[in-house]
N, C-alpha and C positions, 0 to 999 in steps of 0.2 A: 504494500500500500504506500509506502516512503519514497518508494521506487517511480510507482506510478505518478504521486502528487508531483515528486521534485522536476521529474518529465514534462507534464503537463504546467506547471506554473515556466517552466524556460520556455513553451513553446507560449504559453498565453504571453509571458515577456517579450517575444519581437513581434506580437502583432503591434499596429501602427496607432491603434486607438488604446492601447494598457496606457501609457502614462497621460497621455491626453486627460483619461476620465479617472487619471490618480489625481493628478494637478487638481482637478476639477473638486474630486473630493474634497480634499486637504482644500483648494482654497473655501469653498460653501462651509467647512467645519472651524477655519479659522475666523471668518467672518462671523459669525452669528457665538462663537467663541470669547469673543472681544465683547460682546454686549454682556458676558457675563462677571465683568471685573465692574462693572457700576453696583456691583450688590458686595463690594469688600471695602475696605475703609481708604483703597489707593485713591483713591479722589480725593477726599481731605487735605494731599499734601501736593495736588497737581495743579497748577495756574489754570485760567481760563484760555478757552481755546477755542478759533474759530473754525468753523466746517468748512467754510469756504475753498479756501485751500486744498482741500482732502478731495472737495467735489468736482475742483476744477483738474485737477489731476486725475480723476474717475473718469469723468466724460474725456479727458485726452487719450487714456488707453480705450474706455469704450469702442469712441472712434478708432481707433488705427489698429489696436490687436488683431480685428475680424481680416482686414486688409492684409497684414503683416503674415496671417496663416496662411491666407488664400498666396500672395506670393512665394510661402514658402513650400507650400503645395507643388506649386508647379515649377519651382526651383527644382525640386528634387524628381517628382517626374521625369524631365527633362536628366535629368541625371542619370536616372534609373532605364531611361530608356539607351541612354549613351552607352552603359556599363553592361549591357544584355545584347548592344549589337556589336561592340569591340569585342566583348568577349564568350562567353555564352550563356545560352536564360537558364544553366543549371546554377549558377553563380548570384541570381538574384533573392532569391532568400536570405543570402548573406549581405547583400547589398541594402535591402529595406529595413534589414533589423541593425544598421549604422547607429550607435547611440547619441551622436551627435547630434545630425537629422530628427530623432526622435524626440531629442532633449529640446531642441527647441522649437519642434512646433507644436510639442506639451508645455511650454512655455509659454507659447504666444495663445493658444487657445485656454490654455487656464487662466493667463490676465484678465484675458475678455471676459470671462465665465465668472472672473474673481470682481471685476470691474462692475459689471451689470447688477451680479448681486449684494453687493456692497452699494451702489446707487441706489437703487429701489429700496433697500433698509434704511440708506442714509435719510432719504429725502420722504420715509413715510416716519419719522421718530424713534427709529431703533434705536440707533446710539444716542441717548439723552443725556445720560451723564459724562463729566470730563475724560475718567479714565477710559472708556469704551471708545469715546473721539480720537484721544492721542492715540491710544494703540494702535487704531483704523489707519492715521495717518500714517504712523511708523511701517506697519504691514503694509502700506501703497506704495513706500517707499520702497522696501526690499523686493518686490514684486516688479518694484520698474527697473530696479536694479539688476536684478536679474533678468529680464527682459533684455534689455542693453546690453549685457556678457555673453549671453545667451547668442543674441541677433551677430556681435562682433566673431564671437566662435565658430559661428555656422558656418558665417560667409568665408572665414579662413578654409573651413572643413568643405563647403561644397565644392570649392575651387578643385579640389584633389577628389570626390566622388566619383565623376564617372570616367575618369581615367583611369588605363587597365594597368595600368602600374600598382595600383590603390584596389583592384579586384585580386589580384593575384595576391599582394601581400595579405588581404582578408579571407582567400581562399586558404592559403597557407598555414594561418591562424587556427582556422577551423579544422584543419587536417591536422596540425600538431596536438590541438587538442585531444581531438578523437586517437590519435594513435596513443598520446601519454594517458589514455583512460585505458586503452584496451590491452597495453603492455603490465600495466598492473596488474589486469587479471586477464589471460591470455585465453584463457577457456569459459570467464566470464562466471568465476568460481566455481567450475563444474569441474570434474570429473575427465581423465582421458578421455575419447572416444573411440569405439569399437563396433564391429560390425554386428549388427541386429540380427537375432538368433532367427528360426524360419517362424517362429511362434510369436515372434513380435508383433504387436498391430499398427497399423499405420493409424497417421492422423493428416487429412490434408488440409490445405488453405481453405477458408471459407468464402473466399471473394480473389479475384484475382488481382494483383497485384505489386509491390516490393515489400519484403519484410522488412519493416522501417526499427523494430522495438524487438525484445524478447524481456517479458518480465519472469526470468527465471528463477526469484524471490517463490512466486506465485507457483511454479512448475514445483520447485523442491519441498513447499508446502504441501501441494495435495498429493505429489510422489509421497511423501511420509504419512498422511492420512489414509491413503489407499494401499502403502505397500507396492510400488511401483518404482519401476524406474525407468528414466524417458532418455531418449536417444536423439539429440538437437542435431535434425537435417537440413536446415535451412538456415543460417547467418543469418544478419541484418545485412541488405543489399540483395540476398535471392531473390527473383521474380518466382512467384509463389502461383499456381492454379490450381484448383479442385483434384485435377488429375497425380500432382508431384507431390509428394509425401514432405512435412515439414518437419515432422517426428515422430520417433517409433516408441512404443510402449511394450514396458516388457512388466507383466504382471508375477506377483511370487503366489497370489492366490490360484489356484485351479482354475475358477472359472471368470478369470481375467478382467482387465478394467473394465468398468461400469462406462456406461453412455455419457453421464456426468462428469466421470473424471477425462475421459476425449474432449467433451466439449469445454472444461476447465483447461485445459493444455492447450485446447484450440486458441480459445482465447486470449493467451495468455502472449501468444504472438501480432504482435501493432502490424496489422497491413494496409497500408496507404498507394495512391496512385504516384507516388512520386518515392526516390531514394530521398532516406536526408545525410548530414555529416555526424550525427552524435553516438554511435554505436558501427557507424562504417566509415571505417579511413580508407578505405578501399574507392569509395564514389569523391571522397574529393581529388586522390590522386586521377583518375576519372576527366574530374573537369577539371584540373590542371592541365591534364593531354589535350581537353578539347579545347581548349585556349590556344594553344600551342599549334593545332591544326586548323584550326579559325586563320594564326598568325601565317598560317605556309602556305594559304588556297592563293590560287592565282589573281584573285582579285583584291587580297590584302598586300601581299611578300612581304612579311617581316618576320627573317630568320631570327630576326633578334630576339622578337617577343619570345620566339621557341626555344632560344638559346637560355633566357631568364626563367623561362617554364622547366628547362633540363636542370639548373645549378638548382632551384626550387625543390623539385624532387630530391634531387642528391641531399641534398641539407635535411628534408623531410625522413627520406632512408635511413640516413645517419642516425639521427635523432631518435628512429625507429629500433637501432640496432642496441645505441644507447639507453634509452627507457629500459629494455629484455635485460640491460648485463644490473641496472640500477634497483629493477623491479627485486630482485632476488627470489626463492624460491614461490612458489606460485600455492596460495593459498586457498584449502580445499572449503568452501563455506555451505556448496550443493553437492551431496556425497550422493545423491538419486539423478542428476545431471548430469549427462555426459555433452561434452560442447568441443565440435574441432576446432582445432586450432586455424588461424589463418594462414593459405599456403604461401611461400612467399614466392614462389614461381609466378601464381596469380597476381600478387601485390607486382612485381616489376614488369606483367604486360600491362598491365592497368596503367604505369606510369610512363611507361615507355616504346612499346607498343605503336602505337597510332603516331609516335615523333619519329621514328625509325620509318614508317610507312610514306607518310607523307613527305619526312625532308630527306627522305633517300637521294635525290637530284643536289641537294644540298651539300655541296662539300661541308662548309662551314658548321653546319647542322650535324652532322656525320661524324665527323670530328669532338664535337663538343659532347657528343652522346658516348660516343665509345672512349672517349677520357670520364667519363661520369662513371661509367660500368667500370672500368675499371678503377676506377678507385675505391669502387664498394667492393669489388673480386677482391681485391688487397685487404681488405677487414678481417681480423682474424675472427672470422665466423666461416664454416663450412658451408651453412646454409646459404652464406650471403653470396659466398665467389660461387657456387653451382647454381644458383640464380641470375648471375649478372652474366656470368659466360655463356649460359640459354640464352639469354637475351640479346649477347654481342653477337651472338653466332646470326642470329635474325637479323641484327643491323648489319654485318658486313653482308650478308646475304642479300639483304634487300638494296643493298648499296653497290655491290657488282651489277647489279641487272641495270640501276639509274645511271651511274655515272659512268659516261663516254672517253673521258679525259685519263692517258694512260697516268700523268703524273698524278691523279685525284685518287687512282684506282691504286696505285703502289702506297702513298701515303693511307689510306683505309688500313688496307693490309699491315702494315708498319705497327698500328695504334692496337691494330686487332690480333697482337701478335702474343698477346697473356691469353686466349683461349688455346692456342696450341693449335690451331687447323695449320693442316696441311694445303695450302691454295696451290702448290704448284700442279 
């Protein structure tokens, strides 16, 4: 249930109306807040104090807040539409939940909100006494004030929005996170995994779509109420159908799991029509590659972008290789859970993959790819160098067939020369 809430409140946090209609709260709760210090003795020692002032400054934001959203409105639009055609629409999720962006036009729309209903109290006798007036004032003041920091901040921030320079580092972001979450628990507190006995039962998708969640809090629960134990076939990032089994149940009773406990396991897996990044590092390296091939299509060419999309990766891998030796042994919390691991074969076509494909014609691309692999092949991990030399072996492969240029094709070879192929 911890599992579920903490999930659902980060995902209620980047919708574009949460702080909007927080702002909104806090200011109606401070407002009407303030009328209640005219009932404590702070007036006795407060000067007289005119409204004036407090109203003309009310009606200033009235006016111009409502304005101030609506431009920032379409400041960011415009932005968001710039960051979705540079780079690609799997990257706008990340892009709309910008806290900046956020910050200020819950800013601008809670003034107004704060403004209005602070008017209509002021000017119907709400604030009668001294202390409720001065406070009202002072709260109009920090409110414009922040407005102003606010409006100063943004404008620095949207400058850099929809430029893919500024997508990719928040793509990157989001993929370190998700890798430094799933290196601490690599099987997502479960259990090795092992092949399902023929007595298993399947459990498949209930709608089709990606397996965005696995609350296996919930699976290890009712494996233990049931006497069960469940066999995770589907990761977050599977494309899930009716037909493809998501996990397998292996019952210790005779006469095996209940309809109940199926459709508790079914459940227990988030299928959505879209991947996200918080349980799959795998879909942002994903839309790291698709950036990178957006950057290679003939009607962009910009090797460069793809060249900043390869050291990207590399830094992510690394980081990747680092969390696994930092994480230390891997703690068992669902001993009914069996969860594989992620392959890392899969993790380096995902990242590399579609940049090898596409900038095969690409010397310079070429080049910067097969220095990248190999410097993760150099990592004193096994896993890591029989993964990057699978993957060199496909770049220089796909990089003989593109490139025409014998000097292009001898220098490949040169770089590609820690896998050990024999090219003569």
């Amino acid at each position: 249930m911890k599992e579920r809430f903490s999930v659902l409140l980060a995902r209620v946090r980047q919708r574009l109306w949460f702080k909007p209609l927080s702002f909104c709260i806090l200011s109606i709760a401070g407002v009407f807040l303030a009328s209640l210090l005219d009932m404590t003795y702070l007036e006795w020692f407060l000067p007289d104090f005119s409204t004036e002032s407090t109203e003309d400054l009310l009606k200033l934001m009235a006016s111009s807040m409502l304005v101030m959203a609506t431009f920032s409105v379409g400041a960011m639009v415009s932005a968001y539409a710039s960051a979705s055609n540079s780079a690609t629409p799997r990257s706008f999720p990340l892009i709309i939940a910008d806290d900046v962006s956020q910050n200020a036009l819950s800013a601008f729309i809670g003034a107004f909100i704060y403004s209005v209903v602070s008017l209509v109290a002021l000017t119907n006798g709400h604030f009668a006494g001294k202390a409720s007036q001065i406070v009202l004032f002072l709260m109009t003041i920090v409110v414009f004030a922040v407005v102003i920091l606010s409006f100063i901040w943004w404008v620095d921030k949207i400058a850099r929005l929809g430029r893919l320079e500024y997508t990719i580092q928040k793509v990157e972001s989001a993929v370190n996170a998700a890798i430094r979450k799933r290196q601490r628990s690599p099987r997502l507190g479960g259990i090795p995994t092992f092949e399902p006995p023929n007595h298993a039962q399947a459990i498949f998708a209930t709608s089709v779509g990606y397996v965005q969640q696995i609350h296996v809090d919930t699976i290890q629960e009712r494996a233990s109420e049931s006497q069960l134990k469940v066999l995770v076939a589907a990761l977050p990032g599977t494309f899930g159908t009716p037909s493809r089994p998501i996990a397998w149940v292996i019952a210790e009773a005779p006469q095996g799991a209940s309809d109940e406990d199926l459709k508790a396991i079914a459940d227990a897996f988030v299928i959505g029509d879209s991947r996200v990044f918080d349980q799959d590092p795998r879909f942002g390296l994903i839309v790291l590659s698709e950036i990178a091939s957006h950057a290679l299509s003939s009607a962009v060419n910009d090797p460069g972008t793809a060249i900043a999309v390869v050291h990207t990766s590399l830094r992510l891998l690394i980081n990747w290789h680092q969390y696994a030796e930092g994480a230390g042994p891997q703690e068992i919390t669902h001993d009914r859970v069996a969860v594989p691991e992620l392959a890392l074969t899969d993790v380096f076509e995902d990242a590399f993959a579609a940049i090898a494909r596409d900038g095969a014609s690409t010397i310079e691309v070429v080049v910067r790819l097969l220095k990248a692999l190999e410097a993760l092949a150099m990592m004193n991990d096994p896993s890591f160098k029989q993964a990057a030399i699978a993957q060199a072996k496909v770049t220089l492969a796909r990089a003989k067939q593109a490139l025409t240029l014998p000097a292009d094709l001898e220098t490949v070879r040169e770089l590609a020369s820690f896998t050990r192929l024999d090219d003569r």
